[in-house]
N, C-alpha and C positions, 0 to 999 in steps of 0.2 A: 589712462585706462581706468575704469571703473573698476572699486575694487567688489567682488562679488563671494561672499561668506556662503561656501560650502554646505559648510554646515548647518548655517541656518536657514540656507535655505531648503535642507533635507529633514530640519527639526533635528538634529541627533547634536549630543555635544562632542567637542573636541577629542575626547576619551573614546568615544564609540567605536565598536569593536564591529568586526566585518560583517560579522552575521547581523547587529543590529541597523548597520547603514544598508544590508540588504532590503529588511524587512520595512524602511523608512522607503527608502526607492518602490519599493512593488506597490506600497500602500499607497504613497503621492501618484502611484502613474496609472496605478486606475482611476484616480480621481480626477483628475488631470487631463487625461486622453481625448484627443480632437475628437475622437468618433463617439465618445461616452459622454463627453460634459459637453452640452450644445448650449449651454445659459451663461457660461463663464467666457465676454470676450477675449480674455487674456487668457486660456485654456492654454491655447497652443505654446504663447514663448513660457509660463512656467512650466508646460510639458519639457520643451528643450532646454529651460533650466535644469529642471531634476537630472534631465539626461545629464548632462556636462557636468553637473555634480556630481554624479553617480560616476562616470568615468575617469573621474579624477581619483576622487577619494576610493575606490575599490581596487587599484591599482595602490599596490604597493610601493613603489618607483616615485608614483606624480605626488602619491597623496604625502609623500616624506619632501617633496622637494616642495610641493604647496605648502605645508606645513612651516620650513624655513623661510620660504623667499614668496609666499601670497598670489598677486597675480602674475609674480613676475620669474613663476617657476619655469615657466618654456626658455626662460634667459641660457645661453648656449645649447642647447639642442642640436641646432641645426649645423654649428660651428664646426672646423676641420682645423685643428691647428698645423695640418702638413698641409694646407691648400694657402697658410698664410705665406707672403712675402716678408721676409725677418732681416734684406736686407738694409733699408732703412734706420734697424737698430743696432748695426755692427758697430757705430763709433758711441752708440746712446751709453752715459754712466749707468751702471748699475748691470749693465748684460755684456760687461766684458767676457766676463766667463763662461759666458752659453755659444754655442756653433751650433749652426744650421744642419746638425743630424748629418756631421762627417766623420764620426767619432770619437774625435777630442773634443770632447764637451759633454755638458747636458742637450739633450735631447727635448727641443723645444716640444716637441709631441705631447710627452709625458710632463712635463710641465704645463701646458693646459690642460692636457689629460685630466690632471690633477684638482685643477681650480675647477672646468667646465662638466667633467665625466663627460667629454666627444672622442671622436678621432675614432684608433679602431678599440682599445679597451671599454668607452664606454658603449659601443656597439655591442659588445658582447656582453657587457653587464647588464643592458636595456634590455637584451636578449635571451638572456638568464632567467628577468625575474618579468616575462612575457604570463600571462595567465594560464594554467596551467590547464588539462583538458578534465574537466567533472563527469563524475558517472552521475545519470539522472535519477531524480529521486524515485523508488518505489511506490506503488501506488494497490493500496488493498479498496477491496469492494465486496459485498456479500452477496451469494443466490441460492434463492431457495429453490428446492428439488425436490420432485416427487418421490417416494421409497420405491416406486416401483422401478423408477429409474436408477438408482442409490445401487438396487441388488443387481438391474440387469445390465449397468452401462447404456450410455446413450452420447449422443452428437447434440449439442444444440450451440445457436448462436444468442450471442447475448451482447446489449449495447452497453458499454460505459464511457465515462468522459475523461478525458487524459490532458493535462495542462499542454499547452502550445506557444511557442515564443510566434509574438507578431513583430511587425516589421519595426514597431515602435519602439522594440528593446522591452516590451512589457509582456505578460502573459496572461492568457485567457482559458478555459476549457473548452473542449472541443468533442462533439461524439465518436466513438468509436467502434464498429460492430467487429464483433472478434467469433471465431467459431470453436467453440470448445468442446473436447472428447470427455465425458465422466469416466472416470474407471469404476468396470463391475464393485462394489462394495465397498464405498465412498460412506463415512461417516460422518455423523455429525459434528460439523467443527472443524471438521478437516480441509486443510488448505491444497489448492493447484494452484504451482508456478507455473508464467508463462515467459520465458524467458524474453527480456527486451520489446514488453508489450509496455510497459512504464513510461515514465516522463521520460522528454527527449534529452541528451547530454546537453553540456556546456562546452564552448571552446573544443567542439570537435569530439566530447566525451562521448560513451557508452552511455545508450539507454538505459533507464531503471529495470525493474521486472514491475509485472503484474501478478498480484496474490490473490486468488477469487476462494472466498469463505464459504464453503457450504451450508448451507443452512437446511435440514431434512422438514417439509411440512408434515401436519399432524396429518396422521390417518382415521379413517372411523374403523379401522378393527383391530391392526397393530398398534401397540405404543415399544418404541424402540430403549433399548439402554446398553450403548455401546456399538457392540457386532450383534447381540439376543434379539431377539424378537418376541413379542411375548401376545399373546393371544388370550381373550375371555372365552369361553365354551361353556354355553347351559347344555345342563344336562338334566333327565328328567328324573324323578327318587325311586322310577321302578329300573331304569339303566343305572343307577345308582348301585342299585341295591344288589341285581343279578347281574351286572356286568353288562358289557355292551360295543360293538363295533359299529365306530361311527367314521364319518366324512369329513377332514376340519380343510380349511383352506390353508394355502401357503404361499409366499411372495413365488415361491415357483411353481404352483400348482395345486390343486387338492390331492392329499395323502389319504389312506385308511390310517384308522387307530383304533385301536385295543381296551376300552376302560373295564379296568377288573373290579370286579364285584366287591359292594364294600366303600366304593370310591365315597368321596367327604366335601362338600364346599372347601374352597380353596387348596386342593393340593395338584400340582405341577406334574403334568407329564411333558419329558424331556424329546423332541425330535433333534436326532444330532445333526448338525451340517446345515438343517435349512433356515441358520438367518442369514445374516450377509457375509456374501467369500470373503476370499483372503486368500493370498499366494501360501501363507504360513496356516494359520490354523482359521477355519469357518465358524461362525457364530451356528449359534442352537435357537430352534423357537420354543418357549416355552407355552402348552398350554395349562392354564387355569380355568379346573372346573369350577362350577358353580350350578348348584342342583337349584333348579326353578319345580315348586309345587304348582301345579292345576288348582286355579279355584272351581270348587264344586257349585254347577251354576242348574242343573237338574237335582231329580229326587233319587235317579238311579244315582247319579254323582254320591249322592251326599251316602245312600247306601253302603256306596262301596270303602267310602271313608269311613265309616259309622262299623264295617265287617275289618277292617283293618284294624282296627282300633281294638276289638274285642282279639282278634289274633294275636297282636304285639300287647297284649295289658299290661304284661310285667315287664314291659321294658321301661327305665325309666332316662330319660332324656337332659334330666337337670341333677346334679347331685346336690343342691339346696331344697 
């Protein structure tokens, strides 16, 4: 029998640890794969090299018994030392002292037991360290969402790609359209689990989860920080000056509001509750005014600037 080196033909050395002859196999068998590599005539048998390497050495059992005894680890496997005939060896020197499993004696069973690990103990040792079942790996994804959605909850479906074992023992991505519920008042940043939307198990394992990243797009009126909401509002220096009820928008509708006389470029008036819910406490939107002057583009314009002007003389505006 040819003898055929595992490891090198998986490129990992003798020491290589399971995660890295994992990552050696995924890597060789995309490259490798009949369906991917059509220029390489010998694709196919180093595809079913890697495989039979890979089965060996990720097994903990073959890869200890390859390791001792090379290609010649399958040697007793299949053997039954209670299916032998021992009596042949009743007069042989040397097994005076063994009976054929009547009592007085050793126990030829456990005596190959011993040497071959068959019979029924090493059926249950092969069956012990049989591969055990992996939960699959999790799998994150980001999407972005509109704020009007963010505050009022929404349904949308959304495609992403989820690894898939093919028949090759190799793995590929695959699309997947999933239909996801927002909840009202979803923040930036903030994660939905989807339980058992993830990579698929191993050996019988539990699926991973799905983790979908919200990402809030930018608006042209809000800009968000946190659960706030925060609002620019011009206002003009004569509502400024004498105060003024005006109309401002909100992720829930337009409200009246109150600006009291007096008011200044940038100071904040507070609406409670209307940025984004919450079962615990609701965000606030904050609006910031911001007094916008008329340019005087007539001569009555410029008059009534010019009559302002002489009203307010002693006011002064700069204290330098």
């Amino acid at each position: 029998m040819e003898f055929k080196d595992y490891y090198k033909i998986l490129g990992v050395e003798k020491s290589a640890s399971t995660d890295e002859i994992k990552r050696a196999y995924r890597k060789l068998a995309r490259k490798y794969h009949p369906d991917v590599n059509k220029e390489d005539p010998n694709a196919e048998t180093k595809f079913k090299e890697i495989n039979e390497a890979s089965q060996v050495l990720l097994d903990p059992e073959k890869r200890k018994a390859y390791d001792q005894m090379g290609m010649n680890w399958k040697a007793g496997q299949q053997f039954n030392p209670n299916d032998f005939d021992f009596s042949q060896f009743k007069d042989f020197h040397g097994f005076q002292g063994f009976q054929e499993n009547t009592g007085g004696g050793q126990d030829f069973g456990d005596f190959f037991e011993s040497l071959f690990g068959g019979g029924r103990r090493g059926s249950q040792r092969q069956h012990r360290y049989q591969p055990r079942p992996q939960q699959g790996e999790d799998v994150h994804v980001s999407m972005s969402l509109d704020l009007y959605d963010a505050f009022h909850g929404a349904e949308k479906s959304i495609q992403v790609k989820v690894p898939e074992a093919t028949p090759y023992g190799d793995w590929h991505e695959v699309p997947k359209t999933l239909k996801i519920k927002i909840p009202a008042g979803i923040t930036e940043g903030q994660q939905i689990r989807l339980t058992g939307q993830g990579s698929p198990g191993v050996n019988g394992g539990q699926p991973g989860d799905l983790y979908l990243k919200i990402h809030l797009m930018p608006h042209e009126l809000y800009r968000v920080e946190g659960k706030d909401i925060y609002l620019t509002v011009p206002i003009t220096p004569w509502e400024a000056a004498l105060g003024a009820s005006i109309t401002v928008p909100t992720l829930g509708g337009q409200v009246n509001v109150k600006v009291a006389s007096g008011a200044k470029t940038g100071q904040k008036l507070r609406l409670k509750d209307k940025g984004l819910p919450s079962k615990t406490e609701a965000g606030s939107q904050y609006l910031v005014l911001e007094i916008q002057t008329p340019k005087a583009e007539t001569d009555e314009q410029k008059s009534a600037y010019e009559a302002l002007a002489k009203q307010f003389e002693g006011f002064k505006v700069r204290a330098f």
